[in-house]
Residue frames as qw, qx, qy, qz and C-alpha x, y, z in Angstrom:
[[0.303, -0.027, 0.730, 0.612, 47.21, 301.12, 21.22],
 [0.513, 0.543, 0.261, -0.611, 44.86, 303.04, 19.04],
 [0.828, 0.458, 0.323, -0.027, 43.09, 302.35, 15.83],
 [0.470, 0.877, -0.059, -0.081, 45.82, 304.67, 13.96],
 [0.029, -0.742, 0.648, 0.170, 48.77, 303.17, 14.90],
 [0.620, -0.040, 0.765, 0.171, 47.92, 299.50, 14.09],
 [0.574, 0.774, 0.266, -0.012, 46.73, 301.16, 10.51],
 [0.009, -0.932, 0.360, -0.034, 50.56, 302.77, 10.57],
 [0.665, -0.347, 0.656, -0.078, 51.97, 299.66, 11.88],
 [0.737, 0.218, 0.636, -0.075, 50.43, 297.75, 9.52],
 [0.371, 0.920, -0.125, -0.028, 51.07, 300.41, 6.43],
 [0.454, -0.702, 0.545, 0.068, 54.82, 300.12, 7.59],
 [0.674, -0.106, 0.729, 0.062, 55.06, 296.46, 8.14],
 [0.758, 0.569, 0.318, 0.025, 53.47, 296.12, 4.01],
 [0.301, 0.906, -0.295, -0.051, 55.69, 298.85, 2.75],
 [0.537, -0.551, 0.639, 0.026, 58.92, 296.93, 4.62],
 [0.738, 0.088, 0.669, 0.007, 57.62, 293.16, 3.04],
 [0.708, 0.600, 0.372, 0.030, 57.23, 294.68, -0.50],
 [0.090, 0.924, -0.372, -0.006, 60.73, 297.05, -0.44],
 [0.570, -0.352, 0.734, -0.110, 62.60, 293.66, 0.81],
 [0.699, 0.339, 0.618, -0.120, 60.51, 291.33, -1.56],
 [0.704, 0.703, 0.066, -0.080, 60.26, 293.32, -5.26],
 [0.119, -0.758, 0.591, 0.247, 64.12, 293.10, -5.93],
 [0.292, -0.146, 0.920, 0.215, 63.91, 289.17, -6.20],
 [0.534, 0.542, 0.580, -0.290, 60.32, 288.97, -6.93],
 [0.373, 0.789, -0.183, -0.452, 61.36, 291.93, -10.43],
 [0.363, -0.603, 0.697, 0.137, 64.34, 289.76, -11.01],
 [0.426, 0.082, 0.901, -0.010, 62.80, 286.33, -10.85],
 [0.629, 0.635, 0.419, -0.161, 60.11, 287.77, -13.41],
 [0.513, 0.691, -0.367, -0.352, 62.29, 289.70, -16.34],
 [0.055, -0.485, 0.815, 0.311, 64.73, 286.62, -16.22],
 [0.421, 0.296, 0.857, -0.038, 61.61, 283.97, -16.52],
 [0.343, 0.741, 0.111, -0.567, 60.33, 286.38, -18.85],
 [0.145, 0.735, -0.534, -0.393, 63.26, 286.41, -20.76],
 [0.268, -0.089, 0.959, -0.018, 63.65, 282.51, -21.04],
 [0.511, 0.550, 0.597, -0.283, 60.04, 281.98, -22.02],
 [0.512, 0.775, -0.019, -0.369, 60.69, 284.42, -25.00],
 [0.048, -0.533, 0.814, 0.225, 63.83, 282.49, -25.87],
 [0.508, 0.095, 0.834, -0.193, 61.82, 279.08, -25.45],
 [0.559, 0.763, 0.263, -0.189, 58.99, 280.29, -28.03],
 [0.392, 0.816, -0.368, -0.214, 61.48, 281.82, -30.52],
 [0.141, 0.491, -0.858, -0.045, 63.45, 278.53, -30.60],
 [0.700, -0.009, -0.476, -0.532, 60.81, 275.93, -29.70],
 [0.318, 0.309, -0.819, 0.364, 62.26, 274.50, -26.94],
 [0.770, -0.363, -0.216, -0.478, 59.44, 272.85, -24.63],
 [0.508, 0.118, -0.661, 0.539, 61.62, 272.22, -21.78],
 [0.458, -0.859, -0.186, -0.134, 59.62, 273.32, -18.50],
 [0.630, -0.663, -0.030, 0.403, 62.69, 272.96, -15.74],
 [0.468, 0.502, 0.135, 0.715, 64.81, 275.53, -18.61],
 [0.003, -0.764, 0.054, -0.643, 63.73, 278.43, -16.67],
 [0.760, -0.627, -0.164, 0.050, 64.50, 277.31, -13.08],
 [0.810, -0.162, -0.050, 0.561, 68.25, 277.45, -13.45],
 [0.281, 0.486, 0.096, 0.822, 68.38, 280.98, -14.83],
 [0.546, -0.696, -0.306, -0.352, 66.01, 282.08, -12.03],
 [0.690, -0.714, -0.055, 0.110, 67.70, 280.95, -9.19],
 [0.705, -0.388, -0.163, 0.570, 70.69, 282.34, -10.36],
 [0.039, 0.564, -0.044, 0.824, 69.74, 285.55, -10.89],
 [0.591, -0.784, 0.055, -0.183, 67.64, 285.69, -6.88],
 [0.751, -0.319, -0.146, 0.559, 71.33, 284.49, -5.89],
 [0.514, 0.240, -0.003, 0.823, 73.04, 287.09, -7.54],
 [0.381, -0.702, -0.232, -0.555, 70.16, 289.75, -6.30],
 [0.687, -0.723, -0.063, 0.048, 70.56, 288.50, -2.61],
 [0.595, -0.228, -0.097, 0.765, 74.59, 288.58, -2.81],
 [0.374, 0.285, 0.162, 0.868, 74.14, 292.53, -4.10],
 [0.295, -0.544, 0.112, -0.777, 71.34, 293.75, -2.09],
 [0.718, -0.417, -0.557, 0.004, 71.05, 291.28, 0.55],
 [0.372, 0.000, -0.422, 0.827, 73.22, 293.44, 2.96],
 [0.144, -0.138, 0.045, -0.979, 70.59, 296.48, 2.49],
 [0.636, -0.299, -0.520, -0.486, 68.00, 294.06, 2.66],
 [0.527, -0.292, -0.713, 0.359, 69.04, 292.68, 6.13],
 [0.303, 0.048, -0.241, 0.921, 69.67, 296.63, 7.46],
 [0.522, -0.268, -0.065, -0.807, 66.03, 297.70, 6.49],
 [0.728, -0.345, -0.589, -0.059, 64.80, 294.26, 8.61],
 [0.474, -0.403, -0.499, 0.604, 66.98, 294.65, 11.51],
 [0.089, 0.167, -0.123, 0.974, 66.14, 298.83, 11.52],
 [0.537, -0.256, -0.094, -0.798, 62.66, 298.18, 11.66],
 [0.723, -0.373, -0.580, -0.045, 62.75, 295.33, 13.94],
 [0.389, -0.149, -0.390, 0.822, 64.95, 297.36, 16.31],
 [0.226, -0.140, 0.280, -0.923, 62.40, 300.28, 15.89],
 [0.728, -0.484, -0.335, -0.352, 59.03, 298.10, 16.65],
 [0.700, -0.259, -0.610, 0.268, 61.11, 296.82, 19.54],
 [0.267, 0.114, -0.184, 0.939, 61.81, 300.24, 20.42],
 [0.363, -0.314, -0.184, -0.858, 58.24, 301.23, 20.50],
 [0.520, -0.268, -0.810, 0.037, 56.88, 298.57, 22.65],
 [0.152, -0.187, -0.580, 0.778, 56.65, 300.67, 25.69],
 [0.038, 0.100, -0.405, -0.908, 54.15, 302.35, 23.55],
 [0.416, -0.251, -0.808, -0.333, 52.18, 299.65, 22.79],
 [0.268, -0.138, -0.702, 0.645, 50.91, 299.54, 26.62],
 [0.008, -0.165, -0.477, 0.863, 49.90, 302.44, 27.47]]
C-alpha cells in the first residue's frame, strides 16, 4: 500500500461522503432557510417551526435520490472490496 493510494483512497472515500451527503444536507438548509425568513417576516418565535418542514423535505430527498444514493455506496463498496488483493502486496 503506498503513500498515493491511501491519498486516492482517501480523496475517493471524501468525494463519495460529500456526493451522498449535499442532497439532504442543500435541502435541509434552503427549507430551514426558507422558514426562518417566513418566521422573521411574520414574527413567529416558535423554535420546533422549522423541524417539521425539514424532515419532510430529507424524506422526500431520500425517497427521490435515495436509490442513486444507495448505487454510488454499494459501487464503491463493491470496488474497495474489489481492490483488496491490492492492498497486500
Amino acid at each position: 500500500m503506498t503513500e498515493a493510494y491511501l491519498i486516492t483512497f482517501a480523496q475517493n472515500s471524501l468525494t463519495i461522503a460529500i456526493t451522498i451527503a449535499g442532497p439532504v444536507l442543500l435541502a435541509s438548509l434552503v427549507v430551514g432557510s426558507l422558514v426562518s425568513l417566513v418566521q422573521a417576516a411574520t414574527q413567529i418565535n416558535e423554535v420546533t417551526l422549522t423541524f417539521v418542514p425539514k424532515i419532510i423535505a430529507i424524506i422526500v430527498i431520500l425517497a427521490v435520490f435515495g436509490g442513486w444514493m444507495g448505487q454510488q455506496i454499494i459501487s464503491y463498496t463493491t470496488a474497495i472490496f474489489n481492490d483488496l488483493p491490492n492492498l497486500v502486496k
